[in-house]
C-alpha positions in Angstrom: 5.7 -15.1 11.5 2.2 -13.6 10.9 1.1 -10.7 9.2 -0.1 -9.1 12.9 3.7 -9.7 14.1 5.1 -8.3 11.0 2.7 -4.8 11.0 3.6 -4.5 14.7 7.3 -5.0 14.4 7.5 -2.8 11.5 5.3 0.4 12.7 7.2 0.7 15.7 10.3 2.0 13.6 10.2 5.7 13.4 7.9 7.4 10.4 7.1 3.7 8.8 3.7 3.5 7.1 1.8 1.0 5.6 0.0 0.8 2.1 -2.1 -1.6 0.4 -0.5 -1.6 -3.1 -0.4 -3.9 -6.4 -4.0 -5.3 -5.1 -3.1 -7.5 -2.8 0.5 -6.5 -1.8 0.9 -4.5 1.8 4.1 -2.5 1.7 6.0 -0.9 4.5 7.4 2.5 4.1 10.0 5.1 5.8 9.0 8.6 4.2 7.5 6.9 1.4 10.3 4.7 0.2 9.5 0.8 0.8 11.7 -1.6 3.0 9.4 -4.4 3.5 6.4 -6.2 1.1 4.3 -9.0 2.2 1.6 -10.3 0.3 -1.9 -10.8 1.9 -3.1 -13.5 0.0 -1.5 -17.0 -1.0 1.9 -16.6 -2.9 4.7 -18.3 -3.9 6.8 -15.4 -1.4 5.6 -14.7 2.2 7.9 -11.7 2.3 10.6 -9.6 0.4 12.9 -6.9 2.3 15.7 -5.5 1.6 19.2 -6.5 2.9 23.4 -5.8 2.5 25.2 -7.0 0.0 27.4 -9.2 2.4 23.8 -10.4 3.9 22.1 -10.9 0.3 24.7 -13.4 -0.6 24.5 -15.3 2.8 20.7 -15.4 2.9 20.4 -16.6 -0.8 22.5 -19.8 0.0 20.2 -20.9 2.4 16.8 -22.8 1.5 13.4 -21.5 0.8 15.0 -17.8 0.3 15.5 -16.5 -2.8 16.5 -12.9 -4.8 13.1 -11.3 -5.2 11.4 -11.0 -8.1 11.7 -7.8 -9.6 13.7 -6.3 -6.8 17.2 -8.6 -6.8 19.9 -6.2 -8.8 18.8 -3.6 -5.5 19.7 -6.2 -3.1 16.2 -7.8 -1.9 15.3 -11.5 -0.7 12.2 -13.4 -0.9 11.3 -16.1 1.8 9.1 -18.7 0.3 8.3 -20.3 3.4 7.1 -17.9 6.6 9.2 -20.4 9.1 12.5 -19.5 7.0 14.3 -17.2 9.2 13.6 -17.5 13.1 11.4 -14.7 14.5 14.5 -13.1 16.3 16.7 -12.9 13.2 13.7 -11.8 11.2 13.3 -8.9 13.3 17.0 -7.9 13.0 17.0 -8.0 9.2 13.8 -6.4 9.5 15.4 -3.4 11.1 18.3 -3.3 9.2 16.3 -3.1 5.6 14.4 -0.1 7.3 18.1 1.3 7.9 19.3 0.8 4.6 16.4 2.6 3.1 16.7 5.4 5.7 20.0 6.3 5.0 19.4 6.5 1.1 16.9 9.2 1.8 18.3 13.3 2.1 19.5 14.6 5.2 16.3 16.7 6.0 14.4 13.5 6.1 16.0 11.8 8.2 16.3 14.0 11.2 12.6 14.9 10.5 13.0 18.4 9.7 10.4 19.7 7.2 12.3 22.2 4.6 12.1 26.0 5.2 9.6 28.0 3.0 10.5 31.7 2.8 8.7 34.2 4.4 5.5 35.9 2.4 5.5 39.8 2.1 5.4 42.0 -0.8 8.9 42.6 -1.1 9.3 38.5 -2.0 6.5 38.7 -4.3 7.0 37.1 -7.9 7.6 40.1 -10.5 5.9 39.0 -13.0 7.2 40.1 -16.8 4.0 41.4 -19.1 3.4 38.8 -22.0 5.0 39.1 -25.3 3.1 40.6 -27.9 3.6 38.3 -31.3 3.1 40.4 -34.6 0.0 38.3 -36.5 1.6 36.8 -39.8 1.2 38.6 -42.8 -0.9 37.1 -45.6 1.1 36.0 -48.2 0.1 37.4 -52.3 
């Protein structure tokens, strides 16, 4: 695995971005919720994504992946090794983190509909209420 096979693996799901966050950290995105990190300089983890409960458990028994720092009570591994998972499986679990985070989001986002604004005419105009008027406080003798 190489960063150029993990950004084209990952932009080719639907609405993923990619952001440069945390200095050095690149972080994949559906809608702006992440699904996949990856640091771009020497770390002690090549990658965290997140994974199923029944998967988290499985992946965690094997070597050189571990619950990610920071991220573990949600259900995310760390590979400390790029040569961890094969490139086939990777790609699998890849997708399914992006579908995990996907179906957290709200219905409107995930069929790609943008919310309806209401139409703009007078009649839907604000009505505003004039300002209250406070009495100034009396001096006291």
């Amino acid at each position: 695995m190489n960063i150029e096979w993990l950004r084209k693996l990952c932009l080719s799901f639907p609405h993923t971005t990619e952001q440069i966050q945390w200095g050095d950290d690149l972080l994949f995105q559906v809608h702006g919720k992440m699904f996949a990190i990856t640091p771009l300089e020497p770390a002690a983890v090549c990658l965290a994504f997140k994974c199923s409960d029944e998967e988290f458990v499985e992946l965690t028994e094997r070597p050189n992946i571990i619950p990610a720092p920071y991220l573990a009570r949600a259900k995310w591994v760390a590979l400390e090794k790029r040569d961890a998972i094969a490139p086939a499986e990777l790609a699998h679990l890849l997708r399914t983190s992006y579908e995990l985070v996907l179906a957290k989001l709200p219905k409107r986002l995930k069929t790609g509909a943008t919310p309806a604004r209401p139409a703009k005419g007078p009649f839907l105009k604000r009505i505003r209420r004039p300002k209250r008027r406070r009495m100034p406080k009396r001096k006291r003798r």
